[in-house]
N, C-alpha and C positions, 0 to 999 in steps of 0.2 A: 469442406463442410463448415465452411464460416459463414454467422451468424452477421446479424449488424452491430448487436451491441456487446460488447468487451466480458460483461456477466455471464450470458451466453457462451461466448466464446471459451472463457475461464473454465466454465460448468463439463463442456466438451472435453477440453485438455485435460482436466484431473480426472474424468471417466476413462480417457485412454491410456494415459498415465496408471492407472489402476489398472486398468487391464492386462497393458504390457507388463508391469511388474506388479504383479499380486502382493509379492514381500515387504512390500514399499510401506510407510505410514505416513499418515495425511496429518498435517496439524493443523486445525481446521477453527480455533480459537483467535487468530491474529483482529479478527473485527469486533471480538468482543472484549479483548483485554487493551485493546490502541491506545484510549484515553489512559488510561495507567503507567502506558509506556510512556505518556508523553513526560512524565516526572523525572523518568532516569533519561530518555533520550528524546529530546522534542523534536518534533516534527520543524523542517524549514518552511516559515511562511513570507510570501512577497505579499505585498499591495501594490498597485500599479495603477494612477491617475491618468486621466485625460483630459487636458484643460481647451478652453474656447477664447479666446480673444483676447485682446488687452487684461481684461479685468480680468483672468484668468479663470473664470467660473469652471468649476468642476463640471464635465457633463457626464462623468462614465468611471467607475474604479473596477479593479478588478480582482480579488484576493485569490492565489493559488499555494496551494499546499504541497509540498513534494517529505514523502516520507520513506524514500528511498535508503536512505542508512538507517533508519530506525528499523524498517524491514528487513534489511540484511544483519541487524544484531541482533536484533531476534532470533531470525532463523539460523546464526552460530550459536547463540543459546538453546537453544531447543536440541542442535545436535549433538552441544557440550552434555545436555541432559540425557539424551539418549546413548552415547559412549559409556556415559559411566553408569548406566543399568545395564551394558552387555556387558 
């Protein structure tokens, strides 16, 4: 049941994810608190140029973002938070 775009696809997994396990809980905050996070753990960003000729003229940059360990500390956080309510 895959969709084309990754949202979709996402939207699918946590519906069955719920399913499967009813007891589960969803932390569902991470795209509204991000920028916050970036303070204690910033996100890695690249730029990446592409030059043209002698004169190296820029024709093309490309900035990518990976916020891969800022998402996995989070979500140790979150379940540090939830241990110690049960």
């Amino acid at each position: 049941d895959k969709s084309l775009t990754v949202a979709e696809n996402m939207k699918t997994l946590t519906e069955r994810l719920a399913d499967f396990s009813p007891a589960a809980q969803f932390v569902e905050d991470y795209g509204r608190v991000r920028s916050l996070l970036e303070h204690a753990w910033p996100s890695e960003s690249k730029r990446e140029s592409e030059y043209l000729g002698l004169a190296r003229k820029e024709i093309s940059t490309v900035f990518s973002t990976n916020n891969v360990v800022q998402l996995t500390k989070y979500s140790r956080l979150q379940w540090r938070l939830y241990e110690e309510k049960v």
